[in-house]
C-alpha positions as CSV (number, residue, x, y, z in Angstrom):
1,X,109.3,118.6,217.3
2,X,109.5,118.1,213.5
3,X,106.9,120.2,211.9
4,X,105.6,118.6,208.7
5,X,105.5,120.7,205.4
6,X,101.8,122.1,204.4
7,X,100.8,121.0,201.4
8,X,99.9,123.8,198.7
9,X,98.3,123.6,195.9
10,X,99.5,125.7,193.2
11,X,97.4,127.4,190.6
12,X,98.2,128.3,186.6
13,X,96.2,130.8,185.0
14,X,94.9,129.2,181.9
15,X,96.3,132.1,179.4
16,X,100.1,131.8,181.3
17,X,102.4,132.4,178.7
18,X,105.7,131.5,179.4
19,X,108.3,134.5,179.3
20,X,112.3,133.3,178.0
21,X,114.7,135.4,180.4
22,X,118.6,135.1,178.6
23,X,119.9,137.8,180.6
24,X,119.3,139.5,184.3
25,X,119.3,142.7,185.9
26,X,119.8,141.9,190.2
27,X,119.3,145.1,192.4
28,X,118.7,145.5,196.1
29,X,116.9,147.6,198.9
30,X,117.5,147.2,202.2
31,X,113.7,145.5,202.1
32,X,113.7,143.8,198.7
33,X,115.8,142.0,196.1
34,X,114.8,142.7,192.5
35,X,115.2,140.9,189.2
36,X,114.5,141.9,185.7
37,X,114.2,139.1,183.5
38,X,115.3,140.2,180.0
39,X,115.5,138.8,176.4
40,X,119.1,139.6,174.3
41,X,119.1,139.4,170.9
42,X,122.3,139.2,168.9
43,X,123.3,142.1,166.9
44,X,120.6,144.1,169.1
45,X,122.4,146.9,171.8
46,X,118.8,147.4,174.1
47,X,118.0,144.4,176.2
48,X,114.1,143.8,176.8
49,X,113.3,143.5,180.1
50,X,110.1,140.5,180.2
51,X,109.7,140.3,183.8
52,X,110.2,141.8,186.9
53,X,109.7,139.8,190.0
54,X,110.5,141.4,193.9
55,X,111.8,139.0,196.6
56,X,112.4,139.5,200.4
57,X,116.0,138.7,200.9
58,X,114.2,135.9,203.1
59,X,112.6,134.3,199.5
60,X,115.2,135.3,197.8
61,X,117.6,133.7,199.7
62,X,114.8,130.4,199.4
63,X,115.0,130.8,195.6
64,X,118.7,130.5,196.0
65,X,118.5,127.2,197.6
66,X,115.9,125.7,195.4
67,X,117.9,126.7,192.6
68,X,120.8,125.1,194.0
69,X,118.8,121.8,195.0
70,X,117.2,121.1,191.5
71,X,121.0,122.7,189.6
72,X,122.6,119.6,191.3
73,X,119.8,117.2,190.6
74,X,119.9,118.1,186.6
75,X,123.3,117.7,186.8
76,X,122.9,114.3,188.7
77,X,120.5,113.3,185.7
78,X,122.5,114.8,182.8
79,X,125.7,116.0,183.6
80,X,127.9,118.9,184.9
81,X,126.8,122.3,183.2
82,X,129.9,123.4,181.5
83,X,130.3,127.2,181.9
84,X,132.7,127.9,178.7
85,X,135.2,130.3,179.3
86,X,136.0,132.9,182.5
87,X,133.1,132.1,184.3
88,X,133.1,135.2,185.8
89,X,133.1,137.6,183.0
90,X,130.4,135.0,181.6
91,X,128.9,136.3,185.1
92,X,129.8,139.7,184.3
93,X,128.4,139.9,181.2
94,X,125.1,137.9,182.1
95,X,124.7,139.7,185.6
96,X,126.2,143.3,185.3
97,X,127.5,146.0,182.3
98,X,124.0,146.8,181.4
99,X,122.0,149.8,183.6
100,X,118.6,150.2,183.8
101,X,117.8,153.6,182.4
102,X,117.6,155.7,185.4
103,X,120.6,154.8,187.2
104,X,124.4,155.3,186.5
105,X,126.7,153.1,185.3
């Protein structure tokens, strides 16, 4: 049996402000998969943490794929997204280097 997707309608608060997130802090629980959206400036060493939003790994692992899903259809409509450089010390310095204040590095 096929089991058709619910429809759900999605409400905006009227005062949503849009946050900009240029940088990310990823943690884990066992439970729980954290991000920390944050703002860097140029020239500025202390990142700004906007927003922080907690996933199940189930969600989170849903975000992944939705991510995925709409990343290929952008690039279908626009083009491949050129990551310049070592993509993975652009990772590196995107996803990891910085520490939230109460852990260690």
């Amino acid at each position: 049996m096929t089991m058709k997707p619910k429809s759900i309608n999605v409400e905006l608060p009227a005062g949503l402000e849009p946050i900009y997130a240029n940088f990310a802090l990823i943690s884990h629980t066992p439970s729980e998969l954290i991000f920390d959206l944050a703002q860097m400036l140029p020239n500025q060493p202390q990142v700004r943490v906007k927003a922080r939003v907690i996933f199940t790994p189930l969600n989170a692992k849903l975000l992944l794929r939705a991510l995925q899903d709409n990343l290929a259809k952008y690039e279908a409509t626009f083009g491949e997204i050129v990551i310049p450089g070592q993509g993975d010390d652009l990772v590196r310095a995107f996803f990891g280097g910085v520490h939230p204040p109460d852990t260690e590095g």
